[in-house]
C-alpha positions as CSV (number, residue, x, y, z in Angstrom):
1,X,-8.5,-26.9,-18.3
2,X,-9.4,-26.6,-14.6
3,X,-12.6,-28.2,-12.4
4,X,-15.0,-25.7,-11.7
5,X,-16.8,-28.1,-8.8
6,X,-19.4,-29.6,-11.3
7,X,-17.2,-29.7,-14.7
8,X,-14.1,-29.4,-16.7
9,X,-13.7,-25.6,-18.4
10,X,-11.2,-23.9,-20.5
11,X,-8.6,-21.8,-19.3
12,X,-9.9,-17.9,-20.1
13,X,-12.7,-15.7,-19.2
14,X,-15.3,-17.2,-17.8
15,X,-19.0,-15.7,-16.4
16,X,-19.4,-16.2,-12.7
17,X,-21.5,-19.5,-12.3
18,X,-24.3,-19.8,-9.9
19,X,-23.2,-22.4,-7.2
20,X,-27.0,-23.6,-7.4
21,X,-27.7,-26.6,-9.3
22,X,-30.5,-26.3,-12.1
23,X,-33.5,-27.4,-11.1
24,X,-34.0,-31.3,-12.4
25,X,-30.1,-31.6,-12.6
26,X,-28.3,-34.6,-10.9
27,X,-25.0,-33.7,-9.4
28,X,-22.0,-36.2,-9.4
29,X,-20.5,-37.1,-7.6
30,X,-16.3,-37.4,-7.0
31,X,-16.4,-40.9,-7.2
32,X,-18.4,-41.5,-10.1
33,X,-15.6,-39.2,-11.8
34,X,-12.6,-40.2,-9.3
35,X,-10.2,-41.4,-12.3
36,X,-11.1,-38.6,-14.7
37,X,-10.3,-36.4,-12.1
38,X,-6.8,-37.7,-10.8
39,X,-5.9,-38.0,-14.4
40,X,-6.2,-34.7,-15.5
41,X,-5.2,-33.4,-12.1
42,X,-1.5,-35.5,-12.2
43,X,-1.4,-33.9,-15.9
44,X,-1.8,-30.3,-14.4
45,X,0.3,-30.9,-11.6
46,X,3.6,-29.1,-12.0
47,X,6.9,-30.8,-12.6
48,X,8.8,-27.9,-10.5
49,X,7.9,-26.7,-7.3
50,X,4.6,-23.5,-7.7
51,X,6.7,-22.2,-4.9
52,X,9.5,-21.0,-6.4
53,X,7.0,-18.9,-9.1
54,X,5.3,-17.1,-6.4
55,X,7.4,-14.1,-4.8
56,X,6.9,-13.0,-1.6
57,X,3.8,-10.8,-0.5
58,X,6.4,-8.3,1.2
59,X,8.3,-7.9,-1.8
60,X,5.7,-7.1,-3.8
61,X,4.5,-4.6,-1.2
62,X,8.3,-2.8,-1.0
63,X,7.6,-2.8,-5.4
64,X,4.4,-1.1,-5.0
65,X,5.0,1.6,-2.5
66,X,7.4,2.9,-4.4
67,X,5.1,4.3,-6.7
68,X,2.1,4.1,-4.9
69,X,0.6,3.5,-1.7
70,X,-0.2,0.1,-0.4
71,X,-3.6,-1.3,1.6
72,X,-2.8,-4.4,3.3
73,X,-6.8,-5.8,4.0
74,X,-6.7,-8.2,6.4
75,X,-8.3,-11.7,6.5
76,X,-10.2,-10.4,9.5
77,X,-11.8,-6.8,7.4
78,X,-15.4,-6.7,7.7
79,X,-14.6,-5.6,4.3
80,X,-14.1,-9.0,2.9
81,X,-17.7,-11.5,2.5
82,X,-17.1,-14.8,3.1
83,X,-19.8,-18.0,2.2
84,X,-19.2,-21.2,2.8
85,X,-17.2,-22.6,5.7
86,X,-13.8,-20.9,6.2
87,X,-11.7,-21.4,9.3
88,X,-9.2,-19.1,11.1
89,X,-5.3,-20.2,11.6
90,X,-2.9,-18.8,14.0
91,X,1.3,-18.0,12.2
92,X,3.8,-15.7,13.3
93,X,5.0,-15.3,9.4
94,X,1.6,-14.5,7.6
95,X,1.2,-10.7,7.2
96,X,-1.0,-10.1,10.1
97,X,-0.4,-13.6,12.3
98,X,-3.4,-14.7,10.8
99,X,-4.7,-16.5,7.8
100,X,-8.6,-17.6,6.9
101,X,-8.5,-21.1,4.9
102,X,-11.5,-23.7,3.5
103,X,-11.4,-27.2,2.0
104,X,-14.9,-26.7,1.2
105,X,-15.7,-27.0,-2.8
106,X,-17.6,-23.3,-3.6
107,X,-16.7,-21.7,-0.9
108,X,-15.8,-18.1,-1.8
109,X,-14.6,-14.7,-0.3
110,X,-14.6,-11.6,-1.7
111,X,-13.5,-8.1,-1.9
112,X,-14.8,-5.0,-3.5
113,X,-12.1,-2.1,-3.6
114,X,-10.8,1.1,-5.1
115,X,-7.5,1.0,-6.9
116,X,-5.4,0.6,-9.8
117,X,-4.0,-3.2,-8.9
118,X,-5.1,-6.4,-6.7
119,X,-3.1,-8.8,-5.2
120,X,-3.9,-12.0,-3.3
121,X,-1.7,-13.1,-0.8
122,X,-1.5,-16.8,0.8
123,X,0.3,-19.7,1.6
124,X,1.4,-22.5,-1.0
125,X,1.8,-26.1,0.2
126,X,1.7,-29.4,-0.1
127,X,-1.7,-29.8,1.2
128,X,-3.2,-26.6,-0.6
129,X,-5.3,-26.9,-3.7
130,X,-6.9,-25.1,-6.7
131,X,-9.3,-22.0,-6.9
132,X,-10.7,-19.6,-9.3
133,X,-10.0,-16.1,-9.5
134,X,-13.5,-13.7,-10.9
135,X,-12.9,-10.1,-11.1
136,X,-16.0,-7.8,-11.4
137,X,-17.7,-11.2,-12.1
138,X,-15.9,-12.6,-14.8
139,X,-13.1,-15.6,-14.5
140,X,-9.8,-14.4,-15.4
141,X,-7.5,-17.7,-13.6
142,X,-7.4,-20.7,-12.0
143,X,-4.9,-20.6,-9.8
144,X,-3.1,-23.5,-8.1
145,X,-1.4,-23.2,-3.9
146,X,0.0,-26.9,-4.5
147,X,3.9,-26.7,-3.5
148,X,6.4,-29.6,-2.4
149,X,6.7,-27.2,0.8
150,X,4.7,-25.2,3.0
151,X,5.6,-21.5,2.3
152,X,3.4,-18.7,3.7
153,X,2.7,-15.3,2.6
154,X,3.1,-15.9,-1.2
155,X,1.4,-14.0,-4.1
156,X,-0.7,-16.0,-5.6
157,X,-2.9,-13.8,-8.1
158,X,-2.3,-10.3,-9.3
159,X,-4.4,-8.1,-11.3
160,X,-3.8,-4.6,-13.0
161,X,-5.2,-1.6,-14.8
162,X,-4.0,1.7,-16.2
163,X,-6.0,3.9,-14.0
164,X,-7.7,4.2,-10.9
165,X,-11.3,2.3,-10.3
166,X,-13.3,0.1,-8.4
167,X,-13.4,-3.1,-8.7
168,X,-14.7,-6.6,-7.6
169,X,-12.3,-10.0,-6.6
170,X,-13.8,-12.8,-5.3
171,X,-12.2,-16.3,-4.9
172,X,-13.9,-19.6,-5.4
173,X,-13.1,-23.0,-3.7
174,X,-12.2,-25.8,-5.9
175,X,-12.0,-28.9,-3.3
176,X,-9.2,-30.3,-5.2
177,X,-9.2,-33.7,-4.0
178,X,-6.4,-35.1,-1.4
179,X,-5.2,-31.8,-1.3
180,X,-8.8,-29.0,-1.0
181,X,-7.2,-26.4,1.1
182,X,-7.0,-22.9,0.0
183,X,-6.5,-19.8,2.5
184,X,-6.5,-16.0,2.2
185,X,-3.7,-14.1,4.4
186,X,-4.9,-10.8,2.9
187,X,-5.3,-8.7,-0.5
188,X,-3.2,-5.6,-1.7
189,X,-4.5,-3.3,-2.9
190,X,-2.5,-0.5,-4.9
191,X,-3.5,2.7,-5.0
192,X,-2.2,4.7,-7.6
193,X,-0.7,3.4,-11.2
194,X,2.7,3.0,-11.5
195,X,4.1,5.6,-13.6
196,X,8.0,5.1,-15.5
197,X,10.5,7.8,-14.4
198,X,11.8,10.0,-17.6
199,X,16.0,10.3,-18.8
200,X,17.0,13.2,-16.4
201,X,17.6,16.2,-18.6
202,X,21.0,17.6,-18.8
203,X,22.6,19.9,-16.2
204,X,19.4,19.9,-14.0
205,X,18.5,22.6,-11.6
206,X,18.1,21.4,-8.0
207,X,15.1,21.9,-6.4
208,X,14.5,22.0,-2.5
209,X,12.2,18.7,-2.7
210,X,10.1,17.1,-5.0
211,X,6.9,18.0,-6.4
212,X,3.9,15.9,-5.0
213,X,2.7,13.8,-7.7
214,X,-1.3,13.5,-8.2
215,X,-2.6,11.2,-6.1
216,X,-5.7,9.0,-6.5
217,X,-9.3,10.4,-6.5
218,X,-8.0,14.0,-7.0
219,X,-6.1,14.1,-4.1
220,X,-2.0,15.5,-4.2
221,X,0.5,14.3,-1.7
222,X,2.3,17.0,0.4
223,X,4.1,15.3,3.0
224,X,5.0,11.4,3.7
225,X,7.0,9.3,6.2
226,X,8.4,6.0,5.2
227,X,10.1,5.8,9.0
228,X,12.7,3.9,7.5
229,X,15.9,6.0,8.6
230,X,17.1,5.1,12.3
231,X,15.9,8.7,14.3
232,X,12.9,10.9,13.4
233,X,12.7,13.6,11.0
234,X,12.5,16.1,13.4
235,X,11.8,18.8,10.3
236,X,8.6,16.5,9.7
237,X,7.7,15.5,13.8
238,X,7.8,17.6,16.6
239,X,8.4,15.0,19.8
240,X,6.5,15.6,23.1
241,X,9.0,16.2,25.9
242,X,11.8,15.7,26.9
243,X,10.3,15.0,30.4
244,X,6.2,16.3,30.5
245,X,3.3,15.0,32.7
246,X,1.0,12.4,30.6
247,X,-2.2,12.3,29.7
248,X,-4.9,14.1,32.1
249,X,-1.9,13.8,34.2
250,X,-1.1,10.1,34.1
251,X,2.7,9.2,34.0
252,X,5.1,11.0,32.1
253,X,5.3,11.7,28.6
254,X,9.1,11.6,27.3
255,X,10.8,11.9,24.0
256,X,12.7,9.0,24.9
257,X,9.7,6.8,24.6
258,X,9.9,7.5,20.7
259,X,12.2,5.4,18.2
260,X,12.6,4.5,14.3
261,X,13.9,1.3,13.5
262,X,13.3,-1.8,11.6
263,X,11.3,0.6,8.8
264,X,8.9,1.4,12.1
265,X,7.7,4.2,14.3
266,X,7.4,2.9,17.6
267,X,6.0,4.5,20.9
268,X,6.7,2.4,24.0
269,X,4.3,2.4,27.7
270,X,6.3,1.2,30.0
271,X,7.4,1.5,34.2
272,X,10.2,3.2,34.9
273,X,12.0,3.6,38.4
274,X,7.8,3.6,39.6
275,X,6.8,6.0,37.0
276,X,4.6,5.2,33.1
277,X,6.3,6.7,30.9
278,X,4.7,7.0,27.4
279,X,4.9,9.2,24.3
280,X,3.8,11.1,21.8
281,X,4.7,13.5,18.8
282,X,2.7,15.9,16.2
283,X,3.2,16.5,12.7
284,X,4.7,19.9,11.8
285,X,2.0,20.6,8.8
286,X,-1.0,22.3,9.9
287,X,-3.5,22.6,6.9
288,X,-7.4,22.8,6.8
289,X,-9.1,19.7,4.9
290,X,-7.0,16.8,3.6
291,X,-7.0,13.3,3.3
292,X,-4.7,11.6,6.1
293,X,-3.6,7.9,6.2
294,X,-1.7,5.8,7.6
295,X,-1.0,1.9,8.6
296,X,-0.7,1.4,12.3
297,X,-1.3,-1.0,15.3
298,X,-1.0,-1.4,18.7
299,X,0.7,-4.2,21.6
300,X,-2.4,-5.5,24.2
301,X,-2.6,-4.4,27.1
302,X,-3.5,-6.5,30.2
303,X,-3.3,-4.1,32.7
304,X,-5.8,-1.6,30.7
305,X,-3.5,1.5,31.5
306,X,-3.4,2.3,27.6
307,X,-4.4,3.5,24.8
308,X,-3.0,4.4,20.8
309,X,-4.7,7.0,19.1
310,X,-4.1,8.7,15.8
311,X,-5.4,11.9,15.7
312,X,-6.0,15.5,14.2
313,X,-5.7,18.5,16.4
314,X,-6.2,22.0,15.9
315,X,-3.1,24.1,15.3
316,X,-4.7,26.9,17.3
317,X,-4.9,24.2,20.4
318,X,-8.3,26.0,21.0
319,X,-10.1,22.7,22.3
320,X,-12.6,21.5,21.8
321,X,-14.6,24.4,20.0
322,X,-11.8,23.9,16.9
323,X,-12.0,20.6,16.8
324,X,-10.8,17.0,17.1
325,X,-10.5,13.9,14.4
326,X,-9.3,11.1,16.4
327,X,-8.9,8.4,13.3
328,X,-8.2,5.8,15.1
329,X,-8.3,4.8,18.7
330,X,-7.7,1.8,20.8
331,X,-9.6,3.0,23.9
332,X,-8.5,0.9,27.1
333,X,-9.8,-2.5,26.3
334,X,-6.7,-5.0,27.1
335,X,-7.2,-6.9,23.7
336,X,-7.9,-3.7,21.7
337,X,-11.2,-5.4,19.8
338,X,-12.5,-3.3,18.7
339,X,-10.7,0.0,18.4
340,X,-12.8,3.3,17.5
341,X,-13.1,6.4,15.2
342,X,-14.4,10.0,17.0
343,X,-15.1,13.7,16.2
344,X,-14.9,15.8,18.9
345,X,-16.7,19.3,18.4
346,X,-18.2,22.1,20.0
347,X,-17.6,24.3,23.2
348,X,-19.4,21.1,25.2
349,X,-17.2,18.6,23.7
350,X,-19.7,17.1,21.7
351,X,-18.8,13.6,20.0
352,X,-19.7,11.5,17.3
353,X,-17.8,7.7,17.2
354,X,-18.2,4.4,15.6
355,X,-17.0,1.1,16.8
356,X,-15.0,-1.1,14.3
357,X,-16.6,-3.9,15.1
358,X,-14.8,-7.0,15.2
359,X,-11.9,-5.0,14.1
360,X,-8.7,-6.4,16.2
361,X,-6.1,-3.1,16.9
362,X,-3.6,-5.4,17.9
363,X,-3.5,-6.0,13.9
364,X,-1.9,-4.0,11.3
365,X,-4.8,-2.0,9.4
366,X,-4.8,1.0,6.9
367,X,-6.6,3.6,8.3
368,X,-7.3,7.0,6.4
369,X,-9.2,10.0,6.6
370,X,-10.9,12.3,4.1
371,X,-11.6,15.6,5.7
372,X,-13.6,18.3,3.5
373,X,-16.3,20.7,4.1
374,X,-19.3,18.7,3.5
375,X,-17.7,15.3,5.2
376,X,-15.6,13.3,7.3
377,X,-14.8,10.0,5.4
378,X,-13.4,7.3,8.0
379,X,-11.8,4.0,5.7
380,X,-10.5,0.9,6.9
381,X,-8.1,-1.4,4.9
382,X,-9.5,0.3,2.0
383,X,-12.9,0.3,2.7
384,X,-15.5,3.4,3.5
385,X,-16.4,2.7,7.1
386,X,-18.2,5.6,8.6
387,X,-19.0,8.7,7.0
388,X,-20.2,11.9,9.0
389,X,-21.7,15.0,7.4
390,X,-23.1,17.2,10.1
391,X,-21.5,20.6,8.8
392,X,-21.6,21.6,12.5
393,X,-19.5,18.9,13.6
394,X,-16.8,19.0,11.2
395,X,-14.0,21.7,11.7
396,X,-13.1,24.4,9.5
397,X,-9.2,25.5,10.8
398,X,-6.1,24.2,10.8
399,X,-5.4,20.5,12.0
400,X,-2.3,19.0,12.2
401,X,-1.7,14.6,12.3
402,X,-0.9,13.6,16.1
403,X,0.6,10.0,17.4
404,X,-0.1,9.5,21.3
405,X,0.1,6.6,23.2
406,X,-1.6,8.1,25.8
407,X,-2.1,6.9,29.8
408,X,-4.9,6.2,31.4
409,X,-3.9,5.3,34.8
410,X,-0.5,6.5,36.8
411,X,0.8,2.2,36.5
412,X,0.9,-0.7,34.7
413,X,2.2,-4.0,34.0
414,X,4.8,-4.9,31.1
415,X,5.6,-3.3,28.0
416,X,3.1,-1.8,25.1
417,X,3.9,-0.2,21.9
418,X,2.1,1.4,19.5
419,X,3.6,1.3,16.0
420,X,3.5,2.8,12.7
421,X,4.6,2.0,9.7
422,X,4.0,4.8,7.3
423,X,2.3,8.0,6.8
424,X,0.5,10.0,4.2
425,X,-0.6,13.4,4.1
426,X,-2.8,14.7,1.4
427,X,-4.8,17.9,0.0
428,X,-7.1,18.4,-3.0
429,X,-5.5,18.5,-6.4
């Protein structure tokens, strides 16, 4: 049994109830049903901390990208709706520093994505409460953040299915009283279904690398990056350098400024002995069309000197008439809000962009691009952003994935880094 906010329901499916009362209904209040309510709520309570039966959100993330790939969407996604009052909070250990949370009774937020699992991720506490958990529009849980201790970045809810599709999760508010809080760090979502590995057949014949397994929506990985040795694959990355002038001249471009660690890609802006050095590097696969993603983010910059960008450039490096796909960039602003999508095309340099509005780079996000002859598909933390289908805009020869942290100005103050945590390369199946 669980309060749905005006009664007591069954566990199990469940329609998705209006939050408006019926007209000529009275609604009661807590009080008039204050010792119904602590009753059955000191019944549900559990007698061992919910903490210890909700694993970690980064676990579950290492468990899924191992078969599949993995879109962390933010509290912050424009892709999320929120109604009802929700709040923003500020922690170091939530997976993007931030979390959204409500005590209000109905308040929901939702999510409509593409994949083959869900995940909700957020903290469990003692001051956390109850909500219910509607996917496509039907209630499938009730799920309870109460926890002796505060611990953040938990799993709270997971969902599954055998094959890709698109789906709905939204999470409802209950206002479980003395303790109404529930918050949203971010959902997972997981792209492709996991798949068991077969008994390896006796005596096998090596092969020079694996086969890329279908990926979702027709598309078939050809290349990916986990960053998680300690030095580049140089037979993957080509690294700008050792010692070249920046961008439009600015600073110095050296392949020390690159460096794998901690599972990361990280290019670092910084003065040295009165010069900015940055960096850079370009992916050795050069391919026409293809789906390209990757999740990224970028340090502030104060001093504006700055600015991360993901890219596609033409093999040829006949620009601008062959093209450029700049995915995501950060632009110069010092608090990278927002960051920005471009193509570049034409013998003018013509441009079309779009502004991810309210879209912090500082953040980590999922970008990805879906590059074919009719379109351009821009996505954010799973979600179709910006689509561009002007035929003459979109190139027709060889591009190749790019990772700049380029220079804008010939100083700057402190240190900036522009990191990356994986990437995917794809082509039609």
């Amino acid at each position: 049994m669980f309060w749905n906010g005006d009664r007591w329901l069954p566990d199990g499916p469940q329609p998705l109830a209006d939050p408006r009362p019926r007209p000529g209904r009275r609604i009661r209040s807590w009080a008039s049903i204050g010792i119904v309510v602590l009753a059955l709520v000191g019944l549900a309570m559990p007698a061992s901390d919910v903490a210890a039966a909700h694993k970690s959100a980064r676990t579950l993330i290492g468990e899924w990208s191992t078969v599949s790939d993995v879109a962390v969407v933010q509290e912050s996604s424009t892709a999320i709706t929120y109604r009802g009052t929700w709040k923003t909070t500020s922690y170091t250990k939530y997976l993007g520093g931030k979390a959204r949370w409500t005590r209000a009774r109905g308040a929901r937020a939702s999510l409509k994505f593409m994949g083959t699992a869900i995940a909700w991720v957020g903290p469990v506490g003692p001051t956390r409460g109850k909500a219910r958990v509607y996917i496509d529009g039907t209630l499938v849980k009730a799920v309870n953040t109460w926890a002796s201790s505060f611990r953040p970045a938990r799993v709270l809810f997971t969902k599954t299915w055998p094959t890709t599709g698109t789906h709905r999760i939204t999470i409802i508010a209950n206002g479980t009283p003395g303790h109404p809080t529930v918050a949203l760090d971010a959902f997972l979502v997981r792209r492709q279904a996991a798949t068991s590995n077969p008994a390896p057949a006796p005596n096998p014949t090596p092969t020079p690398s694996p086969t890329p397994a279908p990926a979702f929506g027709g598309w078939q990985l050809v290349q990916s990056d986990d960053f998680n040795g300690s030095a580049l694959d140089t037979t993957k990355w080509s690294v700008y350098g050792p010692w070249i002038p920046g961008h439009a001249g600015n600073g110095i471009r050296a392949s020390s400024a690159v460096s794998v660690g901690n599972g990361l890609l990280t290019i670092t802006a910084n003065m040295i002995d009165g010069t900015l050095v940055s960096g850079g590097m370009s992916n050795r696969l050069n391919q026409t069309y293809g789906r390209f993603e990757f999740r990224v983010r970028t340090d502030a910059d104060p001093s504006q000197a700055t600015s991360g960008v993901v890219l596609t450039w033409p093999g040829s490096g006949n620009w601008p008439i062959d093209g450029e796909n700049d995915i995501y960039e950060t632009g110069t602003e010092a608090d990278r809000t927002p960051f920005s999508s471009f193509v570049h095309y034409g013998a003018t340099n013509k441009q079309y962009w779009f502004h991810h509005t309210g879209a912090d780079g500082t953040q980590w996000h999922t970008m990805a691009m879906e590059w074919e002859p009719s379109a351009i598909r821009i996505y954010r933390d799973g979600a179709l952003v910006w689509t561009v289908t002007d035929t003459v805009a979109i190139p027709d020869v060889a591009h190749h994935l790019a990772i700049q942290l380029d220079a804008f100005k010939s100083s700057m103050t402190g240190t900036v880094r522009l990191q990356v945590d994986w990437v995917r390369i794809y082509k039609r199946a």
